[in-house]
N, C-alpha and C positions, 0 to 999 in steps of 0.2 A: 404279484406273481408274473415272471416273464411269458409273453406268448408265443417263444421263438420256437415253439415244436410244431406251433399252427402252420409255421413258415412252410412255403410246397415243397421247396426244392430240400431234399433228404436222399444223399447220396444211399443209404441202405435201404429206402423203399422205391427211389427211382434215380437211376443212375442216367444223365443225359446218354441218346446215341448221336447225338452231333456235336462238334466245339461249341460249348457255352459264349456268346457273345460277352467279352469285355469289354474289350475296345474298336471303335469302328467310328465312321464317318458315313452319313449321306450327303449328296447334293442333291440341292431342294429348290424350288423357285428359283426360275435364273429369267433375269429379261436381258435386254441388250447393254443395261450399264450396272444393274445387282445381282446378287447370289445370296441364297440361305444356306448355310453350311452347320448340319447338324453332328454333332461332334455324341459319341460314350466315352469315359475314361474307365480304368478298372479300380479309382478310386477318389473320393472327392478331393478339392482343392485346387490349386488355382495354376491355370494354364495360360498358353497364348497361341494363339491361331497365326500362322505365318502365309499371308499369299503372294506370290510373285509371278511375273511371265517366264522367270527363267526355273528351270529345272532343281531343288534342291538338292544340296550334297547328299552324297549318299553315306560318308564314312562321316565319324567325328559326332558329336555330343553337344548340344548347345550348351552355352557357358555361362554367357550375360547377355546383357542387352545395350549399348553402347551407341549413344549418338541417335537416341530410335529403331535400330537398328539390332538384329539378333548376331551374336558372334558367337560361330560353332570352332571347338576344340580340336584336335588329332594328333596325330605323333608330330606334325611340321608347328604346333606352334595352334593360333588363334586365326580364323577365316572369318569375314564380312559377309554375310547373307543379305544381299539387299531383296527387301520384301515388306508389305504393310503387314504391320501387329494387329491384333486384336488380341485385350483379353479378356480370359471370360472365366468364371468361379464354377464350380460345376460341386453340387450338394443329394446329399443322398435325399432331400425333399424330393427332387426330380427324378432320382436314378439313374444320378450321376450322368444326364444326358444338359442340354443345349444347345442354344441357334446361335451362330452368329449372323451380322444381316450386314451384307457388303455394301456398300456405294461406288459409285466414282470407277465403275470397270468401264474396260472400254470392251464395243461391239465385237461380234468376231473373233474373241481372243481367248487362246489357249492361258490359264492360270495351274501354275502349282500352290499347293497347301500341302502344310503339317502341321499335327498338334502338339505341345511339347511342355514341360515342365523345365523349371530353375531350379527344382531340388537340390541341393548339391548328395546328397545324402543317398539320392538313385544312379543306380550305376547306368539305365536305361532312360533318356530325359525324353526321348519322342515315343508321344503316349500313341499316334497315328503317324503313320507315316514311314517310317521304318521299312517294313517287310517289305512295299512298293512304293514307284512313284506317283503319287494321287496328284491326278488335274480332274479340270471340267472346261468348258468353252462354254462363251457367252456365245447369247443370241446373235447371230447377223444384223445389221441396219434393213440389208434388204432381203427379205426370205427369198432365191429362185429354188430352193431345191431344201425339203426336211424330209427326215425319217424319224421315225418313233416307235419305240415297240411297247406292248399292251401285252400284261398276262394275269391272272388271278390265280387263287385256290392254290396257295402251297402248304402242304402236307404231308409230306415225305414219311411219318411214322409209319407204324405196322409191328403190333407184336413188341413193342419196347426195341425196335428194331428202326434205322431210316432207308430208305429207299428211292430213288429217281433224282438225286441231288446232283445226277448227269447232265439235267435240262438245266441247269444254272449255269453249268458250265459252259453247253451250246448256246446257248442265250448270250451269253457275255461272249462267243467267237460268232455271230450272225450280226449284234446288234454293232462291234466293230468292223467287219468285211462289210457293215452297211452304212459305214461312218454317221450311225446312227446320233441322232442332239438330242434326246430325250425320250424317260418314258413313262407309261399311266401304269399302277395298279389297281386292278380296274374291281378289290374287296377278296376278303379271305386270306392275306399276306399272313396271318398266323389262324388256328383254331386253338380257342380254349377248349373246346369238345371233341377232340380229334381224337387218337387212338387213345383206348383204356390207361395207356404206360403215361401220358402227359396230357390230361383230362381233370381242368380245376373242379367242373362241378362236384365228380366222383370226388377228389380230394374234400371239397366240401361236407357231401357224404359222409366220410372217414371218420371226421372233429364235429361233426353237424352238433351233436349236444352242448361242447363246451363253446363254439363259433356262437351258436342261437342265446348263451348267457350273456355275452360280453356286450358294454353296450355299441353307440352305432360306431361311434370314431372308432373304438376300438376294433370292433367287427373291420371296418373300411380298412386300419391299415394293415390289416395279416392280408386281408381279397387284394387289398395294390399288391402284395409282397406278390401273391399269385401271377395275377395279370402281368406283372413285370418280369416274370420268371418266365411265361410264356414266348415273350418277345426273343427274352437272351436266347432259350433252348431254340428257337425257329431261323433266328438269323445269325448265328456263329460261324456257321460254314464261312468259308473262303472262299467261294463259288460266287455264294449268295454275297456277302459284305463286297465284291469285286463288281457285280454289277452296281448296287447299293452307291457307292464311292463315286465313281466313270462318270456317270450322266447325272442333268437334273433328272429326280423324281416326282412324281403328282402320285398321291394316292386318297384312295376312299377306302371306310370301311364296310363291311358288309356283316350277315348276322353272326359269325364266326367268330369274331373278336370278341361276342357279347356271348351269344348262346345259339343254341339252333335256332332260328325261327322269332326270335324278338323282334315285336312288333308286332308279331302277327295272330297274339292271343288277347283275349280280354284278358282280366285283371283275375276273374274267376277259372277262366282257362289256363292262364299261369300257374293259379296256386295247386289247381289240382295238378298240370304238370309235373310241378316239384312235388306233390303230395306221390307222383309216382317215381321220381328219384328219392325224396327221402325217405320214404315210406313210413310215412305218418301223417297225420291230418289235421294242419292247424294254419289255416290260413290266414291270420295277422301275422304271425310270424315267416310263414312262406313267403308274404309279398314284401315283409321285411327285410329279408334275405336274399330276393331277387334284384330290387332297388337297390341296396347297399353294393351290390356286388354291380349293376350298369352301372353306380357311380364310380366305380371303380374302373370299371370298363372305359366309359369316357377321358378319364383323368391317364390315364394307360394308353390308350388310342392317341390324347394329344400330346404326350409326352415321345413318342416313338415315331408316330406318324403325320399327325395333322400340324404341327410344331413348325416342319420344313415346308409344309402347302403357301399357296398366298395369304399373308393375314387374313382374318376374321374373327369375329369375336368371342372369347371365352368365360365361361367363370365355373363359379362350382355346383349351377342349376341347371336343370338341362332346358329350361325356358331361354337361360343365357349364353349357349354356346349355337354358333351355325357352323355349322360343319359344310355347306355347298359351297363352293365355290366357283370363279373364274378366270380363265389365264387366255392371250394368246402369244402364237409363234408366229411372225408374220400373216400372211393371209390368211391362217389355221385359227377357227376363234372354238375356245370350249366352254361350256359347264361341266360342271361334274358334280352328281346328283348325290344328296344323303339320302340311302332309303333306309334309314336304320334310328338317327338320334331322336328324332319326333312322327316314328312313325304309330299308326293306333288302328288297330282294327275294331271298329263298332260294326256287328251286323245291322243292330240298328236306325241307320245311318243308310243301308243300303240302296234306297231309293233318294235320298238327299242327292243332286250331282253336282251341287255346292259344295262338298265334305272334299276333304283331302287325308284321306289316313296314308296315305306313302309318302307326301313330303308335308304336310305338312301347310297352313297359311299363309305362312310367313318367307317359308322357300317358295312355293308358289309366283307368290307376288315378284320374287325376286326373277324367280324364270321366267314368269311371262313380260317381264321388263326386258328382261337380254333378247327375249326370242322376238318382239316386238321395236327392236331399234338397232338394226346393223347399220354399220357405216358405211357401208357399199364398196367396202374394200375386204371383204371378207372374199377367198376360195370356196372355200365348205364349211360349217358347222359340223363339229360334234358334240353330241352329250353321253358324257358318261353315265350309263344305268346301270347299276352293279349286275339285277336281274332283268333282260332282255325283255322288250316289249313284246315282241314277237316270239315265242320258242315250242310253245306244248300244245298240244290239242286240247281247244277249249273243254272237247265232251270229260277228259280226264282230270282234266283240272276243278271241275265244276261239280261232275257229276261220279266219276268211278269210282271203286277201291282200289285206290290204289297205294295203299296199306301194306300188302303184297312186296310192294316194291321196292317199299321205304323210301317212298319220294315223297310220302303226303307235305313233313313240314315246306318243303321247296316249292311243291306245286301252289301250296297254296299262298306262297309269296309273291305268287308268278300277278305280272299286271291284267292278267285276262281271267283271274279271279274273280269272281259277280261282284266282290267287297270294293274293289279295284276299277271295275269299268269306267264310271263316270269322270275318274281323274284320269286314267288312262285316254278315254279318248277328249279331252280338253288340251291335254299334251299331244293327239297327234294332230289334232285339226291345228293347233298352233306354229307345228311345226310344216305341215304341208302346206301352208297360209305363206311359212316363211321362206319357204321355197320356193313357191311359187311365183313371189315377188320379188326374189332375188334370180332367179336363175341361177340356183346353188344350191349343192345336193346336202341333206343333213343326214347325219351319217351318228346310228347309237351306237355306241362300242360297249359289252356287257362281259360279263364271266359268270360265277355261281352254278351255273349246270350242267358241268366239269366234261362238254363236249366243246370242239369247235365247226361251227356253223355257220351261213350268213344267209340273209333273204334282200329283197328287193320287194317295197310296200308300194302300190297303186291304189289312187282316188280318183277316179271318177269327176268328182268337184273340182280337182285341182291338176290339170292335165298337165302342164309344166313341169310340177313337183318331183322329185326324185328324193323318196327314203330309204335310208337301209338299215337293216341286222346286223352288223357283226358282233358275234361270239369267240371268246379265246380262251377256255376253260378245262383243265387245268395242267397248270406248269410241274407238279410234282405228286397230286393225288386225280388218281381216275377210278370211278366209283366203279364196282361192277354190279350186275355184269353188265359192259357197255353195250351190249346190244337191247337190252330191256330200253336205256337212254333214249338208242337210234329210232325204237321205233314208236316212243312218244312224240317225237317232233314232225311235222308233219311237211310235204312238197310244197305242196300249195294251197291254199284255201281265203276264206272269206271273215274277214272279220267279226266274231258276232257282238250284238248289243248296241249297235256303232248306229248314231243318225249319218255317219258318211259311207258312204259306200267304198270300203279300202278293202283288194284285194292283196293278197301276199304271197310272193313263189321264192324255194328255198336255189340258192344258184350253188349246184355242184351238190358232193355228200358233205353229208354228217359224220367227223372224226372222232371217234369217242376215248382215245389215248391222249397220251398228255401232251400238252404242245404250249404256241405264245405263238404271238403275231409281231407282223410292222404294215404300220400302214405309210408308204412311201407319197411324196409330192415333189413336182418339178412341174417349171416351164421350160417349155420348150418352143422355141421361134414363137413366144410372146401366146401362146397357149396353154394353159394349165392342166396336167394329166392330175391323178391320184389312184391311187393302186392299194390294193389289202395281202398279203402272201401268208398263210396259212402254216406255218414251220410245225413237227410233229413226230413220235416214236412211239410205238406201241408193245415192241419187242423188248425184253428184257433186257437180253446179250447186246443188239443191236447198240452199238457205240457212237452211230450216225442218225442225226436228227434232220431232214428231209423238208423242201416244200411239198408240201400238200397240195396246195392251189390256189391261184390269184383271181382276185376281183377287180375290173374295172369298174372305179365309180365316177371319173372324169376322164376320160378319154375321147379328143379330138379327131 
């Protein structure tokens, strides 16, 4: 018996409100001589990646391929495209997605691509490429001057309705007026649990009897069909696919790709969860159901996203995949944190401050390698934390209801959590160590608590050091009511639970409308500045997206 009713997407119980992603392009990992270039097509079979420095025709149909070389069609006859091939097979095992992985670029340099077919049989042979013309630029030899913007949390739904798909558009005219070379998503790039109208779990719900028979492959591949339905409905937009295209990307995920709040339950805490969505009581099967579907989650996550990041390793356990990462841009060095693939909350475990339930042993060791060996040619440090180290008032985090508010799952993901302290402060004393001894400021960049914010952290012990907060939360969904948000976060205060003595003051307000950042670098007469610009809208009508306000975090 076919299980194509389990499939999500059902035009007469949910009709998308945005363009379904078919086909589209990201650019992915770029250093000064490679490029990852992740490619959709809107159908399997086998294509070729064309890159060159010069601009691709615009009119005309590719034809063949002749001497290495692609030769495009038109009413004059047959044209020479000089450009390197790649090709690549693209099968519905993946969903019809792929990387290609460049060599041999040179520094500095503007590239065109398209994706194209030989079909003779299609009257349309560029499966990308077409509508515009897609470039990316390699890294420079020598960084004096980047820009990069950071944003989280896009959600645009409401009512089976989408909303705020204007900040993609601002986004893509700020991060070019800032001839911006790359940017982070910094977690929450899609929600499977987001509005009623496009919410897998609810879907799950709906088939829960016939999904809970089947066995586990089979279970897995309706939940991919899900997950993968999630991605096309979130990024189809032309707004979105435009930024998507332009720059390289880095991205992480956060709990959104998965479920509200994963990680952050026991195994018993789960089941009863789901025992409150599915409303029934059968916990081997509950935890059946929630596993099968993060394996899903993962395999979805690196099919879309993590695919275009820097290698690392994958397979189909989640013992076997790392999801952290690191990259740099000339003096720019990052990690960028998973707090989601091996994260584990044991209250048991609370006094342990050996334990690591937010990344993890194995990420651990990796991060306290990076943040223990720069090469003294580093600017800044950043590390990507999906959820800010710094953000809520420990008393509500720990202690209030705040239930009320429907903050509980976030709060209690937050690092200042009691579950959380011990690894929390291992990662600051590490990192104010690393400051210290470089005379270089580390700078977290976060999203997930859909305001934008920043603070400035002081130690006592580490008088040198310079850390900060920045927050950039969110690009198309803002929770309300934003003011409940604003007045969670706090000016200024004291770290608690900490053997260091770090105080922490918020610089400027707290935005609690949608917005995205850039964090800007340049020398200047052999001087290194660095700058944060806060970009934002909060009005509906308003058609203009505005700075908010700048942070210097190196300033001569």
């Amino acid at each position: 018996m076919s299980n194509d009713h389990l499939k999500f997407y059902d035009k007469e119980d949910r009709a998308s409100a945005l363009p379904r992603l078919c086909s589209g392009a990201i650019v992915g990992h770029t250093t000064t001589n490679t490029a990852r270039i992740w490619v959709r097509a809107h159908t399997p079979g086998d294509y070729y990646l064309i890159v060159s420095t010069n601009p691709l025709p615009e009119s005309g149909q590719p034809y063949d391929i002749h001497g290495q070389q692609l030769r495009v069609e038109d009413s004059t006859g047959l044209t020479t495209v000089i450009g390197e091939l790649h090709e690549i097979s693209l099968k519905y095992s993946t969903d019809v997605t792929g990387v290609i992985d460049l060599d041999n670029l040179k520094a500095g340099t503007r590239y065109y691509y398209g994706l194209f077919s030989l079909l003779k049989k299609r009257s349309e042979r560029w499966e990308v490429g077409r509508d515009a013309q897609l470039s990316f630029c390699t890294q420079p030899a020598d960084v004096e001057r980047c820009v990069f913007g950071f944003y989280s949390c896009h959600m645009p739904f409401k009512g089976g309705n989408a909303y705020n798909m204007d900040m993609w558009s601002m986004f893509a005219d700020v991060l070019e007026d800032n001839d911006s070379d790359f940017l982070i998503g910094g977690g929450d790039q899609v929600y499977t649990d987001g509005d009623k109208s496009i919410d897998i779990w609810r879907w799950l719900v709906k088939h829960l009897k016939e999904v809970a028979q089947l066995s586990d492959s089979k279970q897995r591949d309706v939940m991919l069909s899900w997950y993968r339905d999630i991605y096309r409905s979130y990024w189809g937009a032309n707004s979105t696919k435009q930024v998507y295209r332009s720059y390289p990307n880095y991205m992480i995920w956060d709990d959104h790709e998965i479920m509200d709040g994963w990680g952050s339950y026991t195994d018993a805490e789960l089941a009863d969860k789901l025992d409150t969505i599915f409303q029934w009581q059968n916990t081997a099967t509950n935890l059946t159901l929630a596993r099968n579907m993060f394996y899903c989650a993962r395999q979805v996550y690196y099919e879309y996203q993590h695919s275009h990041n820097p290698h690392t390793p994958f397979g189909p356990k989640a013992e076997d995949c790392q999801w952290d990462y690191t990259f740099r841009w000339g003096p720019l060095s990052f990690f960028v944190m998973d707090m989601r693939g091996h994260r584990r909350y044991d209250p048991a475990q609370k006094a342990n401050p050996a334990y690591n339930p937010v990344l993890g042993d194995d990420q651990w060791a990796r991060l306290t390698s990076w943040l223990s060996a720069p090469d003294n040619n580093e600017d800044a440090f950043f590390l990507v934390s999906p959820v800010p180290v710094i953000h809520a008032n420990d008393y509500i985090v720990n202690v209030a209801d705040i239930n009320a508010l429907g903050l509980a799952d976030d709060l209690r993901d937050e690092w200042d959590h009691y579950s959380n302290q011990h690894e929390r402060n291992r990662l600051l004393k590490e990192c104010f160590t690393l400051s210290q001894n470089t005379g270089k400021p580390v700078v977290f960049l976060s999203g997930d608590v859909h305001v934008g914010a920043s603070f400035s952290l002081f130690c006592r012990q580490y008088p040198g050091a310079r850390l900060y907060q920045i927050t950039s939360s969110a690009i198309t969904y803002a929770k309300t009511p934003g003011g409940l948000l604003k007045l969670i976060v706090k000016n200024r205060g004291k770290l608690s639970n900490s053997d260091l003595d770090i105080d922490y003051e918020r610089l400027g307000d707290v935005f609690p409308g949608r917005n995205f950042s850039l964090m800007k670098y340049q020398k200047v007469n052999g001087k290194s500045q660095l700058f944060w610009d806060l970009y934002g809208k909060s009005g509906e009508i308003d058609n203009a997206v505005i700075k908010l306000k700048r942070v210097h975090i190196l300033y001569p």
